[in-house]
C-alpha positions, -999 to 999 in steps of 0.1 A, spaced: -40 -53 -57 -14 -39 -78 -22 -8 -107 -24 -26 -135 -3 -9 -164 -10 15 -194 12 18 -225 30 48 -213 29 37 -170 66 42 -158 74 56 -125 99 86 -117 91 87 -158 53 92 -161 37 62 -150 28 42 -118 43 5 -116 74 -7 -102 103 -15 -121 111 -52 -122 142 -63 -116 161 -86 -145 170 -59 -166 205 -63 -188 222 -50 -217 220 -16 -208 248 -6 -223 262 9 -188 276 -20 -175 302 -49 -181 291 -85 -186 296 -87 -150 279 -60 -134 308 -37 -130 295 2 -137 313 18 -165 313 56 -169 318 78 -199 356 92 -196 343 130 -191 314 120 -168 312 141 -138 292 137 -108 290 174 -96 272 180 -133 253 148 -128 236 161 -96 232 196 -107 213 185 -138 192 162 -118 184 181 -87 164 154 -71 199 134 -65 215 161 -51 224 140 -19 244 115 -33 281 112 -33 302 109 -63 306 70 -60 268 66 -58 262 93 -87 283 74 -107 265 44 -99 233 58 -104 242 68 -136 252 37 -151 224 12 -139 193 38 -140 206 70 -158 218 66 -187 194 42 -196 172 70 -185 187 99 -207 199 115 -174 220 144 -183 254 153 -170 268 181 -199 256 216 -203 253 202 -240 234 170 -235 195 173 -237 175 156 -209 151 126 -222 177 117 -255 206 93 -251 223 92 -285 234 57 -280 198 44 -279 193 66 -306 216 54 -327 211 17 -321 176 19 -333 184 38 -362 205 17 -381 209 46 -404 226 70 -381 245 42 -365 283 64 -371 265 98 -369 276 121 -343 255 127 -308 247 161 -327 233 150 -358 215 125 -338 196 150 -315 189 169 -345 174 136 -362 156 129 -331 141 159 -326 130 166 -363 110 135 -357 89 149 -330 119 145 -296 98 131 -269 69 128 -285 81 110 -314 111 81 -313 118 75 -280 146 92 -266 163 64 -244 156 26 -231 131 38 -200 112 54 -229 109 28 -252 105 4 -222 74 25 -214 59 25 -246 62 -10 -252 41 -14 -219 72 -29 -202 77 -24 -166 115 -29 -168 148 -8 -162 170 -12 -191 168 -39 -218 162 -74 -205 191 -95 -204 167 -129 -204 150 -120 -235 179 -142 -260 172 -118 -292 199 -130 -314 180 -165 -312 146 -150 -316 157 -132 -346 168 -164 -362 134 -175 -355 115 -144 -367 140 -129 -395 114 -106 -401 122 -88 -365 161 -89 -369 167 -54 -378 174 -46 -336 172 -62 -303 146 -33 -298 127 -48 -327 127 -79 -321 115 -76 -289 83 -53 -300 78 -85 -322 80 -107 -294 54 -87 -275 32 -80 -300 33 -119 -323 60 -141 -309 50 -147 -270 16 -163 -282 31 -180 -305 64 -196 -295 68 -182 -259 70 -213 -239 103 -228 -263 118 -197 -258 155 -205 -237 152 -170 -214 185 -163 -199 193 -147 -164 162 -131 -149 139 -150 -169 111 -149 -139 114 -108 -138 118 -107 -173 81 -131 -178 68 -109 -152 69 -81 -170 55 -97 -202 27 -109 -181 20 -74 -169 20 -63 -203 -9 -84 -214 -24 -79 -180 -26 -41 -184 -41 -49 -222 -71 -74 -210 -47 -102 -233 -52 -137 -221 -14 -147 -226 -12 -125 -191 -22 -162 -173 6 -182 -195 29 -158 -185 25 -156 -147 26 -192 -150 60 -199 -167 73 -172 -141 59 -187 -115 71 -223 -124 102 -204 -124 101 -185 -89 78 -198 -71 76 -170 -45 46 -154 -29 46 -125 -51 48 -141 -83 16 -165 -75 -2 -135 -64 2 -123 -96 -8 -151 -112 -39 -150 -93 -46 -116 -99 -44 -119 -137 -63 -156 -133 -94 -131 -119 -86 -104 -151 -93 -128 -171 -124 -144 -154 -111 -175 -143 -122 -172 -109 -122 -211 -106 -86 -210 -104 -78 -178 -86 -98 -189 -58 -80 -220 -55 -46 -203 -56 -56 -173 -34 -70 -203 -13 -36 -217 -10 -18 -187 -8 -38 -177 22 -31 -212 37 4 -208 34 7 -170 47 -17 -179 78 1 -209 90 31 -190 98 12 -163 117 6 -135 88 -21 -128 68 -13 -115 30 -40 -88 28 -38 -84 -8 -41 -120 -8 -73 -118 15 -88 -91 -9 -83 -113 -42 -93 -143 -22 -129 -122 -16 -129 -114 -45 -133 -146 -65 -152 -160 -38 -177 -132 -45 -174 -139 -85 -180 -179 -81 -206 -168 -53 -185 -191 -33 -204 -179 2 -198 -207 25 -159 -207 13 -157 -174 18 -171 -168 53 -158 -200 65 -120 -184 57 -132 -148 71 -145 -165 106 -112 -184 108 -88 -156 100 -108 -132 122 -107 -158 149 -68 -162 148 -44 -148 171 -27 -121 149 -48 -93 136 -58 -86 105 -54 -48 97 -78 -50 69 -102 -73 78 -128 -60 91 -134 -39 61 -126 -71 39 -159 -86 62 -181 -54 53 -173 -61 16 -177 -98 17 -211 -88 31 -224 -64 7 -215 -81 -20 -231 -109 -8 -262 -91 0 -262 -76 -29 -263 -109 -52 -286 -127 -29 -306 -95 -38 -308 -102 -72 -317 -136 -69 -344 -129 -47 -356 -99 -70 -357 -123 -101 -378 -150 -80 -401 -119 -74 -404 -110 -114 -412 -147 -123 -441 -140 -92 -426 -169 -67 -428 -143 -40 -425 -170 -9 -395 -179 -25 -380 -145 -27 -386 -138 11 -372 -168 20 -341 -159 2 -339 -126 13 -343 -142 47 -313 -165 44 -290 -136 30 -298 -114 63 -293 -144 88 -256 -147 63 -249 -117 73 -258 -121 109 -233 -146 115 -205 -132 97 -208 -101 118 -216 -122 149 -183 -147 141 -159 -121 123 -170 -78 135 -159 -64 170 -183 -61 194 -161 -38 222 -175 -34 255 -203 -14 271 -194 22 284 -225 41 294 -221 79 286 -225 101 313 -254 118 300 -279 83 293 -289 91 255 -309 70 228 -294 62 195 -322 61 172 -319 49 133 -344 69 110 -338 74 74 -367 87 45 -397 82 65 -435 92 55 -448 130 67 -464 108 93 -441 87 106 -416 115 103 -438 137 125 -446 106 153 -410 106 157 -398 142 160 -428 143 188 -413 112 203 -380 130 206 -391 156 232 -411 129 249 -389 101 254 -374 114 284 -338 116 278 -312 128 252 -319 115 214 -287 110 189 -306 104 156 -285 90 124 -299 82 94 -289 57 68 -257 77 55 -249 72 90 -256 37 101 -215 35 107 -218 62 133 -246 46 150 -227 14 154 -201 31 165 -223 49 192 -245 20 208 -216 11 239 -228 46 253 -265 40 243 -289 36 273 -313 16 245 -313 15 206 -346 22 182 -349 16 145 -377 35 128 -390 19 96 -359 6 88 -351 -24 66 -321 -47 67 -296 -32 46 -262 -52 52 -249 -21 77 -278 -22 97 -280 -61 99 -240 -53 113 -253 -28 137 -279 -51 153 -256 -80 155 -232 -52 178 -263 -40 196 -272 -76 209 -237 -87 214 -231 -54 231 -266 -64 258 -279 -29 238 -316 -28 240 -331 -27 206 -366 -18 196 -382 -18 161 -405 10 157 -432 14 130 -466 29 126 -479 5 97 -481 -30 89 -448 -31 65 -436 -62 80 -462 -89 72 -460 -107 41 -497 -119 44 -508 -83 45 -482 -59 28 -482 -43 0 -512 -41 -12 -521 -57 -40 -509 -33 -72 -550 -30 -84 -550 -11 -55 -524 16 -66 -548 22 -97 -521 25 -126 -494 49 -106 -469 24 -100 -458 -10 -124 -446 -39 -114 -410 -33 -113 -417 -9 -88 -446 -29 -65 -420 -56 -72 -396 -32 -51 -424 -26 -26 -425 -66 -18 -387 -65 -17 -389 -40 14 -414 -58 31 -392 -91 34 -364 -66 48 -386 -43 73 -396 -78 83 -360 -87 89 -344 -57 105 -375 -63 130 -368 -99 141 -330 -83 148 -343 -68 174 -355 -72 210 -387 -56 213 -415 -38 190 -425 -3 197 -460 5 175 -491 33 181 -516 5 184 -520 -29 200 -535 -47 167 -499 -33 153 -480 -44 181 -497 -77 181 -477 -86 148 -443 -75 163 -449 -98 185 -446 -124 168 -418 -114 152 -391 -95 174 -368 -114 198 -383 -110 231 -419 -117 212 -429 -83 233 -440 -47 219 -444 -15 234 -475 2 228 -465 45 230 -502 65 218 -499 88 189 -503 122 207 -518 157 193 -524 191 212 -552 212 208 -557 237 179 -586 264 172 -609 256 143 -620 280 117 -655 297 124 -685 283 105 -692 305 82 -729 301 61 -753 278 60 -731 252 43 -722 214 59 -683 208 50 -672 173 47 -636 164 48 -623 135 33 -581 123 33 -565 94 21 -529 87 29 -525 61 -6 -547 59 -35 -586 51 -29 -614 53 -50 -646 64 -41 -677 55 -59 -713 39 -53 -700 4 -49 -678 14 -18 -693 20 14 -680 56 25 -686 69 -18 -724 58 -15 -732 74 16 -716 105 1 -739 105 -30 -769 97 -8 -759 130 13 -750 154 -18 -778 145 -33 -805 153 -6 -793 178 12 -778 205 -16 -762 226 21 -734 190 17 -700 206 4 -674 179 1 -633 186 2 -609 157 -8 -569 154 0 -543 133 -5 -550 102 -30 -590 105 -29 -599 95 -67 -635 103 -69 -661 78 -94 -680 96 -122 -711 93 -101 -696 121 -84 -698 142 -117 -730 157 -110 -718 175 -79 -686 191 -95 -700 222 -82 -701 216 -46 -666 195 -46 -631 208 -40 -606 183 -48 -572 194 -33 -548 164 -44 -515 155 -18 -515 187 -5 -485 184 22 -506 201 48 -541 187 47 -543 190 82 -554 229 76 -575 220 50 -597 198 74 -596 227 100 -621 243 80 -646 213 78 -677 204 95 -672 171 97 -643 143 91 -645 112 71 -622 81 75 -631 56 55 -614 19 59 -614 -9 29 -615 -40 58 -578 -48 52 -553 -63 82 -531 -34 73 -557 -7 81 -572 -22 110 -538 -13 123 -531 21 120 -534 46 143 -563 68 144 -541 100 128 -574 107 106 -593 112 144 -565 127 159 -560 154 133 -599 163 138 -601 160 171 -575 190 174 -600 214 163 -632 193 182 -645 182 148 -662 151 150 -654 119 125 -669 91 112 -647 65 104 -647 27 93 -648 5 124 -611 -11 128 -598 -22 161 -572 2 164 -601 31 165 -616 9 197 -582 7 218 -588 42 231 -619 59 211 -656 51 226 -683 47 198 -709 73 200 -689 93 224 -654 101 210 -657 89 173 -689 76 151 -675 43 137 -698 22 105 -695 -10 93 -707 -15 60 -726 7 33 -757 7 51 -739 19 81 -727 45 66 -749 61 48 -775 63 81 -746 74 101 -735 102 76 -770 116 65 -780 116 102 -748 136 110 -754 161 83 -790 168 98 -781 167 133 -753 198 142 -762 189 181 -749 153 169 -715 166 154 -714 189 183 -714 164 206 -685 141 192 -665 172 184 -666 177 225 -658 142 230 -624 138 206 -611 166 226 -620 153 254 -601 124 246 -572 137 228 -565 155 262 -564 127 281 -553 94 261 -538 109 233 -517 137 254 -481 144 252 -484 136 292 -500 101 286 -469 93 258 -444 103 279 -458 82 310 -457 53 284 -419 60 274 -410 60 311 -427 23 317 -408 10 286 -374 24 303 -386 10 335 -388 -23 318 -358 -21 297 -339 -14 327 -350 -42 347 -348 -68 325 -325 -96 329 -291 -91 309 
C-alpha cells in the first residue's frame, strides 16, 4: 500500500511520495519538450552546487536542470540562493512581476524564505499536497479562471482554488489536457492524504482515463479510505483475477484484497482466494504472512462476536462460535501454510509449549523436564513461531495449558501435517464446558463479570487447542478420562505428580496444628462440611491451633477462636507453612472439577510424613489407600468424627504420616514418573504413522 501524503510530503524535497508524471508548463521547456537553458547556465557550477549530481555529464546536467531543477530552485551561480527561483517568484507576485532576481530574493526572504512564500514550483507543489514535478500541463487554467474569476489572479491560484472549491464542484466538466490521468492522480492523492471523499471521484475519472493496473489499485485503496469496502473488495477481487491469470500475483493487491475482506467480514471470500492463490504454481512471496493476518484478524472478530454472545449470557452459543473460528483457522493453515518435511535432529528433543502457568502447574512441569527422558526445547507464547519452526526435528510435541490462540491453532495444523506427535497437557479440568469455571458465587466478589466472562472465553479455547491434538497427558485418570473424549486419538497419558522427601519441623508443646490450603477462594463455616468439624474440634479441645493459606475465607463462627488461628493469606510458599503442622486438611466442595485434581494437598504433606484428611474424590483413590496412606470423609458427619478422632489419637496421625511416605516413595516417586514417560515414548513410537 502506498504512504498516503501529508501537505508538505515531497521526495528528494522533504516528503515521501513519488512524483507523478504529467507535469507541464514548467517554464524550462518548449511546447514540445525540447530543454531550454538559461544563456550563462553552466553544468560544471550546476554539479558543484548540487553535489549529489556530481556524476552526470554536461548534456544530462543540462537536462536535469531544465525538467527537475529549475523547477526545483537548483542553483548553478555563486549568487543564486538554493530553494528560490525568481521566476516562480515573480509569477506569483504580480507585484514584482518586472523586479530584478535581487529585489525578488530580498522580497522573498523578508517574507519568511522557505518558510514563508514558497520559493519554487516543487515547493508550492508540496504545499498544496500535490505529488507532481512542475505545474501540470492538463490542468486548462485559463478556462478555469473564466469559470472561477475569483481565482484568475495566477495559474498558481487558480489551481489552489481548484483544489481547495472547484474539483467538488465542477471537476468532472473540466476538459483536462495532456496527462490528464497523472494529473487526476495527483488530485486524488491529495484528498486521499486529507481523509476527503472526492479521493474516490478522482481515481475514478483517472481510471476511466488509464485504465492500468496501478491506477485501479489506487482507486481501491482510496475506495477502503473511505470505508467503502463493498467496492474495494470487488475491484481488488478483479484485480487479483486479472494479475493471477497470467501467472503473477499483485501483492499489494492481495494485501488490500484482505483487507476489505476482513472489513466486510467477508471470510469465505477471503480464504476461498488465499487457498487458491496458495495452491497455484507461482509463489507468492508474501503470502504466507498475508494467511497469518487473514487469520488473526479473523480470530480476532469471531472473538468478539463470541464475547458479546457471552455478555448477553448465551454461553453455548459463544463456544460454538469460538469453535467454528478455530476449525477456520485450521483449514486455512491446513489448505494455504507449509508444512516442510520431517528431519529428526540428531539429539531426539521435545518441543514443549508453556506460557503463564499456575505455581502448580508451573512446578509439575519443570519436574517433568528432568524426567521425561530426553532433551526439552521449551517456548512460550512470545515464541509459538519458533516452536513451529522447530517441530520437523521434534521426536514428539506437548502443549501445557495452552489455549487456541490463532499461532498455536497454525502450529498444530504443522504438527499433524508434519506426523508430529502432539499431546495436550493439563493438571485441571479447564477444558469442560459442563464443569469450568466455576460459577462466579464461588469467587465471592474478587472477580466481575467481564472478567469470569474471560474465564468462560478460555475454557472454549483450552478446549480447542486440546481436540488439536493427538493425545492427553493429565496427573489423574478421572482428568484424563475427559481428554479422552476430546483429543484426536480419544487416548491420555496418565504421568503421577511426583514429590521427594523433606524433614518436618519438631513438635514443639503440647499444641495440635492443623493446616488448612486452598488453591481458589473457599469459605469455611458451620454449613460446610470441613468448617463444622473445625468448630467442633476448636471448641473441645483448646490444645487445636488452626493455620490457613491461600484463599481460605473463614465464617464469623470462627470469631471466637481468633486467638488460636493464624491466617497467612496466598502466601507463595505455603508448602513451609504446612511443614510445621500436625495435621493436613483438604477439603473438597463435590464438584467434577475437584474430583479431578491431583492429590498436590497429600503430596505436599506427605513430604514431611504428615498425615491428611481430605474430601473423598476419585483422584485421591487412584493411588492413595483409605485408612492407610490418607484419611478421606464424605460428608459433615464424616468429618467431624474423622477430625476430632485424629486430634485425640497422635498414634492415629502417626500412623498415616508413615503411610504417605510410604507411598510417596513408591507411586508418587520421580522413578515411578519417569517409568511412565518412557511407556508413553514407547507408545508414541510404535504407533502407526
Amino acid at each position: 500500500m502506498r504512504t498516503n501524503l501529508s501537505e508538505n510530503s515531497y521526495p528528494d524535497l522533504g516528503g515521501p511520495e513519488p512524483l507523478r508524471d504529467g507535469a507541464g508548463e514548467s517554464g524550462s521547456t518548449t511546447a514540445r519538450g525540447t530543454p531550454c537553458l538559461p544563456a550563462d547556465f553552466s553544468p560544471q557550477g550546476y554539479r558543484d552546487r548540487n553535489p549529489e549530481l556530481r556524476g552526470l555529464s554536461d548534456d544530462e546536467a543540462g537536462l536535469h536542470y531544465a525538467v527537475t531543477g529549475k523547477a526545483s530552485g537548483l542553483a548553478y551561480r555563486p549568487d543564486q540562493v538554493a530553494g528560490f527561483d525568481p521566476d516562480h517568484f515573480r509569477e506569483t507576485h504580480p507585484a514584482f512581476a518586472h523586479a530584478d532576481d535581487t529585489t525578488c530574493l530580498a522580497a522573498w526572504q523578508a517574507q519568511g524564505g522557505a518558510e514563508g512564500a514558497p520559493g519554487h514550483q516543487a515547493a508550492h507543489l508540496a504545499r498544496l499536497g500535490l505529488s507532481l514535478r512542475a505545474y501540470p500541463a492538463a490542468f486548462p487554467w485559463r478556462f478555469y479562471t473564466r469559470l472561477y474569476p475569483r481565482a484568475a489572479a495566477h495559474r498558481w491560484a487558480a489551481l489552489a482554488h481548484f483544489l481547495r472549491e472547484g474539483f467538488v464542484e465542477s471537476g468532472e466538466q473540466i476538459p483536462y489536457g495532456e496527462g490528464a490521468a497523472a494529473f487526476l492522480i495527483a488530485v486524488a492523492d491529495h484528498f486521499a492524504a486529507r481523509q476527503h471523499p472526492a479521493a474516490i471521484r478522482a481515481y475514478e475519472l483517472a481510471a476511466a482515463l488509464e485504465p492500468s493496473q496501478n491506477t485501479r489499485e489506487w482507486l481501491a485503496e482510496a475506495y477502503g479510505r473511505m470505508g467503502a469496502w463493498s467496492a474495494a473488495l470487488d475491484l481488488y477481487d478483479d484485480l487479483l483475477e486479472g494479475t493471477s491469470a497470467h501467472g503473477a500475483v499483485d501483492e499489494a493487491c492481495l494485501r488490500g484484497f484482505a483487507t476489505a475482506a476482513a472489513a466486510r467480514a467477508a471470510w469465505p471470500r477471503l480464504f476461498a482466494r488465499l487457498s487458491r492463490l496458495m495452491a497455484g504454481p507461482r509463489p507468492v512471496p508474501t503470502g504466507e504472512a498475508v494467511v497469518r493476518d487473514a487469520a488473526e484478524r479473523y480470530f480476532a472478530e469471531r472473538g468478539r462476536a463470541a464475547r458479546a454472545l457471552y455478555a448477553q449470557g448465551f454461553r453455548e452459543e459463544g463456544d460454538a462460535c469460538l469453535s467454528e473460528a478455530i476449525r477456520g483457522v485450521a483449514d486455512l493453515s491446513a489448505a494455504c501454510l507449509p508444512a516442510g518435511t520431517r528431519a529428526p535432529a540428531p539429539e531426539p528433543f521435545v518441543a514443549v509449549l508453556a506460557d503463564g502457568l499456575p505455581d502448580g502447574a508451573r512446578r509439575r512441569l519443570e519436574r517433568s523436564v528432568d524426567l521425561l527422558g530426553c532433551a526439552t526445547r521449551i517456548f512460550d507464547l512470545g515464541a509459538v513461531r519458533a516452536f513451529e519452526e522447530a517441530l520437523p526435528g521434534a521426536q514428539a510435541a506437548i502443549v501445557v495449558r495452552m489455549p487456541a490462540w490463532p499461532t498455536v491453532v497454525q502450529a498444530l495444523v504443522r504438527a499433524r501435517r508434519l506426523g508430529v506427535p502432539t499431546l495436550y497437557e493439563t493438571d485441571e479440568l479447564t477444558i469442560d464446558p459442563r464443569h469450568a469455571p466455576p460459577p462466579l458465587a464461588d469467587f465471592a466478589g474478587r472477580i466481575g463479570e467481564r472478567a469470569y466472562d474471560d474465564l468462560v472465553f478460555g475454557v472454549a479455547l483450552y478446549r480447542g487447542a486440546a481436540a488439536l491434538c493427538e493425545y492427553g497427558l493429565a496427573p489423574t485418570r478421572a482428568l484424563a478420562a475427559h481428554l479422552d473424549r476430546i483429543v484426536g486419538a480419544g487416548r491420555s497419558f496418565v504421568v503421577r505428580d511426583v514429590a521427594v522427601p523433606g524433614a518436618s519441623s519438631p513438635e514443639t508443646g503440647d499444641g495440635i496444628r492443623l493446616f488448612l490450603h486452598a488453591a481458589r477462594s473457599r469459605v469455611v463455616g458451620p454449613a460446610d462440611a470441613t468448617g463444622a468439624a473445625l468448630l467442633h474440634v476448636l471448641e473441645r479441645d483448646k490444645r487445636v491451633r488452626l493455620t490457613t493459606a491461600g484463599f481460605v475465607l473463614l465464617d464469623d463462627a470462627f470469631a471466637p477462636f481468633s486467638d488460636r488461628i493464624t491466617q497467612a493469606g496466598p502466601v507463595r510458599d505455603w508448602e513451609e507453612a504446612l511443614r510445621d503442622s500436625d495435621l493436613n486438611l483438604v477439603p473438597a466442595d463435590g464438584s467434577e472439577a475437584e474430583a479431578c485434581l491431583a492429590p498436590t494437598g497429600w503430596l505436599a504433606a506427605a513430604r514431611f510424613g504428615i498425615p491428611t484428611l481430605a474430601g473423598d474424590t476419585p483422584a485421591h483413590h487412584e493411588t492413595l489407600q483409605d485408612g492407610v496412606d490418607i484419611q478421606l470423609a464424605a460428608g459433615r458427619d464424616a468429618w467431624t468424627t474423622a477430625l476430632a478422632t485424629l486430634v485425640a489419637d497422635s498414634d492415629r496421625r502417626a500412623a498415616l504420616g508413615a503411610g504417605a511416605a510410604r507411598r510417596l516413595r513408591t507411586a508418587h516417586a520421580p522413578e515411578a514418573a519417569a517409568a511412565e514417560y518412557r511407556a508413553m515414548f514407547d507408545t508414541l513410537r510404535s504407533r502407526r504413522p
